[in-house]
N, C-alpha and C positions, 0 to 999 in steps of 0.2 A: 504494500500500500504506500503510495504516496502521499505529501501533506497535501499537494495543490496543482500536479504536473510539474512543479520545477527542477525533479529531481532528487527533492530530498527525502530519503527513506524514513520511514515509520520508528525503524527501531535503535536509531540514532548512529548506528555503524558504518559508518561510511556518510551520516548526512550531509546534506550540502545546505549554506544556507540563499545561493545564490544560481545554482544548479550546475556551477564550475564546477563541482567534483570535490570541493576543499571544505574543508568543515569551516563553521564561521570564525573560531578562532585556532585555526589549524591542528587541533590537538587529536580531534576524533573523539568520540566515543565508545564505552566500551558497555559490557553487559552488567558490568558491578556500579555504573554509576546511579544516582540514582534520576529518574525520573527529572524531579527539579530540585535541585539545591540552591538556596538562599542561605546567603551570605552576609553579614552588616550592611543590609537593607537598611536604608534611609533617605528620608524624604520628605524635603523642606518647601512652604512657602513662603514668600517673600509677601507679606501685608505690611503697610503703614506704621505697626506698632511693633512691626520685625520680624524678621525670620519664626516662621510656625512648624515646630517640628513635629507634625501629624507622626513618621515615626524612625525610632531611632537605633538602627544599629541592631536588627532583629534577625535570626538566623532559622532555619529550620530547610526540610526536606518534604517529598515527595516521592511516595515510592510506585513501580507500575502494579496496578490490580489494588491500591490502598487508600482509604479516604481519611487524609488528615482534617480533623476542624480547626480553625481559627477562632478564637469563643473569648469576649469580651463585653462587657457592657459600651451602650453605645459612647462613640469617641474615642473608643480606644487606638482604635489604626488600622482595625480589620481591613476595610474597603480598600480604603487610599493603598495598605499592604497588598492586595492581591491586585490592585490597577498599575500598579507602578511596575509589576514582571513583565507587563508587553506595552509600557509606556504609555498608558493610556493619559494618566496624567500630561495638563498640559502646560509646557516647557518652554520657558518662561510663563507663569508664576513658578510652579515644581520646578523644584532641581531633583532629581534622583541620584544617586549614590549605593556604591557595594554592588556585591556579585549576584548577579541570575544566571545559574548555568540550566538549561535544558537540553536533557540528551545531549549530553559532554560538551555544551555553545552555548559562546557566554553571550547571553543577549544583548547586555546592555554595550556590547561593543558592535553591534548590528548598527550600520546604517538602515535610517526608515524606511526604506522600500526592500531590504530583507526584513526587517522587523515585523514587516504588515503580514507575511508569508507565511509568518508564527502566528497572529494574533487573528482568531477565528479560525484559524485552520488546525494549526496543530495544537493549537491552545485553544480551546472554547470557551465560552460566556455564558451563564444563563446568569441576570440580574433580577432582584429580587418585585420589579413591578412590571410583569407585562402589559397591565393595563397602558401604559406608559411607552412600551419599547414597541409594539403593534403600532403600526399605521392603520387608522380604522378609515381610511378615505380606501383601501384596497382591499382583495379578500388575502382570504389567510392562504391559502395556494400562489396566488399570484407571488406572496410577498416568501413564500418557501419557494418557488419555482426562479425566482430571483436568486436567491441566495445558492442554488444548486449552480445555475448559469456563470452568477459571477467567479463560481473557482474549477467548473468543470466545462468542456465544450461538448454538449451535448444537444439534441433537436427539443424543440417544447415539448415534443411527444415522451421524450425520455425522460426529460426532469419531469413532467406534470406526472408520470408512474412512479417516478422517486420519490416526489413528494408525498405521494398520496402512501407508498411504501412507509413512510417516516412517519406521516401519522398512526397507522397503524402499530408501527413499533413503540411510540408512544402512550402508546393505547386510547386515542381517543375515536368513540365509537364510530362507525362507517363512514369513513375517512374517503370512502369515491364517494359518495351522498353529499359530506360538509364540505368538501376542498374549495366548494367556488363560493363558503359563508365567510361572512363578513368578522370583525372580532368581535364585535357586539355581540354577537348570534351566538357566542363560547360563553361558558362559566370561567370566570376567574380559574379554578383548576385548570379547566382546559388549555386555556391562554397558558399558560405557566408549559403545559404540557408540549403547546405547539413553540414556545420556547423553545423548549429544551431538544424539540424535533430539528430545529434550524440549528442548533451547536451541533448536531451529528451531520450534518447535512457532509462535513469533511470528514467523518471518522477522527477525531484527536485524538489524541494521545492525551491528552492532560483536558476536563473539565472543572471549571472552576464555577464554584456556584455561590453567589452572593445574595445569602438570606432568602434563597428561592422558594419558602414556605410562608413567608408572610404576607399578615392580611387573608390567608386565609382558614376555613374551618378546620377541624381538626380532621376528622376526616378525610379531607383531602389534602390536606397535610403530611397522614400517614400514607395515602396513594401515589406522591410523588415520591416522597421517599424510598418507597419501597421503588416505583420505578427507577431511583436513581439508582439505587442495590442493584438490581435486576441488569442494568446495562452496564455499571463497571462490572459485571462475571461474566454479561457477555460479550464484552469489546474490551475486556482487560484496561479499561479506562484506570488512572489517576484521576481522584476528586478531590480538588480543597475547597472544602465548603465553610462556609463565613454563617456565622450564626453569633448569638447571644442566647440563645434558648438551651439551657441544658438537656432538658430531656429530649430534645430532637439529637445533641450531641448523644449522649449513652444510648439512641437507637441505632448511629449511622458510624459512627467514627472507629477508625482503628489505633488512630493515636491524638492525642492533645495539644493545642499550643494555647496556651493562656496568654493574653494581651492587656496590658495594661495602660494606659499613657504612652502608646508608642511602644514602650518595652515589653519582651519575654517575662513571663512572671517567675512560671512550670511548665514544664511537658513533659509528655512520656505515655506510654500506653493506657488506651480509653478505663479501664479496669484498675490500674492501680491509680491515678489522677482519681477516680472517682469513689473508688473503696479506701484508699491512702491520701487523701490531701495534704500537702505538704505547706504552700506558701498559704500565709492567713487570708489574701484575697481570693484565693480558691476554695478556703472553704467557707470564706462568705458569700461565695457567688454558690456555693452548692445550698448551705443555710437558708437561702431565701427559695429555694424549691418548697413547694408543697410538700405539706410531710414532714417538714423537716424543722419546724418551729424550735423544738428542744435542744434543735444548735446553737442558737443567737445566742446564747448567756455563754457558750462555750467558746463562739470563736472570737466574740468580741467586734467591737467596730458595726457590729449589722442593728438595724433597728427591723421592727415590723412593716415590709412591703417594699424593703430594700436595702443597701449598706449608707450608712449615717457618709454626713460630706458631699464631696463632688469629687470630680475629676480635676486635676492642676490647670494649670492655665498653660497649654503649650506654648505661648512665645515665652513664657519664664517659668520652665518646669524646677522641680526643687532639686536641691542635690539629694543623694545616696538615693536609696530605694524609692521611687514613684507613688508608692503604695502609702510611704512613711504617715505622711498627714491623717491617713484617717483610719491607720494601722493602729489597734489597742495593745500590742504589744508591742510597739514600737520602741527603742530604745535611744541613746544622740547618736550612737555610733549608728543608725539605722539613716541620718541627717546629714549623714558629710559623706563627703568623694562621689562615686560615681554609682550606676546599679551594682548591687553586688552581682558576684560573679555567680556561674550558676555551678552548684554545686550535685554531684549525684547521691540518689537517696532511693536507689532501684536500678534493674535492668532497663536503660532506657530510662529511667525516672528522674529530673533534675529540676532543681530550683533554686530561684536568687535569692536567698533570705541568708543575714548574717546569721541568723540562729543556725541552721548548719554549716557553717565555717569551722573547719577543725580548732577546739579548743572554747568551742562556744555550746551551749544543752536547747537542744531542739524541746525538751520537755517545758521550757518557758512559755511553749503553745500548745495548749489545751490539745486534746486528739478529740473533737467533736463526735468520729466517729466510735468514741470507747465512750465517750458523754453519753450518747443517744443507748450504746448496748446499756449501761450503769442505767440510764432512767428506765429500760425497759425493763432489766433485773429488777429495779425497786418495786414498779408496779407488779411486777409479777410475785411478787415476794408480799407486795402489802394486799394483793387478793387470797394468797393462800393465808395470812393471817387474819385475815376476815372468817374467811371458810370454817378455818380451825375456832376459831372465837364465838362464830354460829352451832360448831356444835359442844 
């Protein structure tokens, strides 16, 4: 499979980013790299009251067949992080900075007209309002029969089958009946779905999905989902998907990136991040789940319907830890230098918090999740001495 006919293959071995034959930064790819590697990602704008570091210095990976989430409360950097990989940001005001390798090429050393080669093609999009991204002055075929045309040369006969094939795979219902309906005529699901039918229109290699479930029901919230499942097993797709909703994360994700101000908080695999939280903003962002009331006394910093404070001021973020301000365990040492370094605390599990710095006791933060088993012991303990007191 090709990205787009220019040459460059699918599985970055020999890819080309301009169809000379040479990889875009001559190194080549190999089978161990992964997918996409981010590197001291950062990304500034330039306003009136100074440079805005939406985000700074953030590293993570992608691997093929694996869907990392990005999960932050909003402002954190999700977006602006996942638009600045194929430079969508735009340059001047954004400056972008650090490495984006995909499939062993570093992008950001791409001139814009390889760039564009990447971006829809081998990298897809689906953002989070299709009400918004639809053109409702055309139908929904027309505006997929487009998108097929503009990266493939094929007759209207053969894109309007593909299309009609995409929706299908999609799963939106009798797809030769609606092709020539309007977006109106779709349910918000739908839309969403005829989305995500135009990011395969190239087969990528990397989907990236930002916030694609909101606004709407839950139910069909869970039907996208599960189609997004469904098509990285069978297009071996990479997904990084952008959310702030935890439990959409613990349905989809295979591993975690916590975002905070710009910076990495924790990551590490979906299961210990969510059965082990490690940095105190992760588990006030788990705290505020439903269910989960009898954390807040434990992790500190969260109130009832969300965590106490705000977000810093990006054109003057504070020194040491991002989190510090509204961090109850905070310490001075948490106020000076730079984010702390991240440290591991699992296979895969790592976090920036001085409290795990060698020579420093992690026990200084309550474990919420022993808080929650302890309350559930005591109730269970103060029913059986009911029981026994009844008889």
């Amino acid at each position: 499979m090709t990205d787009n006919g220019s040459g460059a293959t699918a599985d970055g071995s020999g890819a080309t980013a301009d169809g000379s034959g040479a990889t875009a930064d001559g190194s080549g790819a190999t089978t161990d790299d992964p997918l996409l590697a981010v590197e001291g990602l950062r990304t500034t704008f330039e306003t009136e009251a100074g440079d805005l570091v939406a985000v700074d210095g953030i590293d993570f990976t992608v691997e093929r067949g694996e869907t990392v989430c990005l999960v932050g409360e909003s402002g954190s950097g999700k977006t602006v992080a996942v638009e600045s990989l194929t430079g969508l940001i735009d340059q001047p005001p954004g400056r972008i900075e650090g490495s984006v390798r995909f499939r062993g090429a570093e992008l950001t050393a791409l001139p814009p007209k390889a760039l564009r080669r990447h971006r829809g093609a081998s990298i897809a999009y689906v953002f989070q309002n299709p009400q918004d991204a639809l053109n409702h002055c055309y139908t929904v075929g027309w505006q997929l029969i487009e998108a097929i045309q503009v990266h493939e040369d094929v007759s209207d006969a053969a894109a309007r089958a593909r299309a009609i094939d995409l929706l299908d795979t999609v799963g939106v219902p009798d797809p030769a009946g609606r092709i020539d309906e309007y977006p109106h005529q779709f349910s918000g699901g739908e839309k969403q779905r005829v989305m995500i039918a135009m990011a395969l229109v190239t087969e990528p290699d990397l989907l990236v999905a930002d916030e694609p479930t909101t606004a709407l029901d839950v139910t069909t919230q869970a039907g996208i989902l599960q189609l997004l499942d469904d098509l990285k097993a069978e297009y071996g797709l990479g997904v990084l998907f952008v959310t702030h909703d935890l439990a959409t994360v613990s349905q989809i994700a295979d591993r975690v990136v916590v975002l905070y101000a710009g910076t990495v908080m924790e990551r590490g695999p979906v299961v210990d991040v969510f059965e082990r939280p490690a940095h105190p903003y992760t588990r006030a962002l788990l705290a505020c789940l439903p269910g989960r009331e009898s954390d807040l006394d434990a992790v500190g910093g969260a109130e009832r319907g969300g965590i106490a404070g705000s977000l810093p001021d990006p054109t003057a973020p504070p020194d040491g830890c991002r989190f510090a301000p509204r961090c109850a365990h905070a310490e001075s040492a948490c106020s000076t230098g730079d984010q702390p370094p991240e440290v591991a605390v699992g296979d895969g599990h790592r976090v920036s918090c001085i409290h795990y710095d060698p020579g420093d006791d992690p026990s200084a933060l309550p474990d919420p999740t022993e808080s929650a088993a302890e309350a559930e012991r005591s109730s269970v303990e103060s029913a059986r001495q009911d029981v026994i007191g009844d008889e």
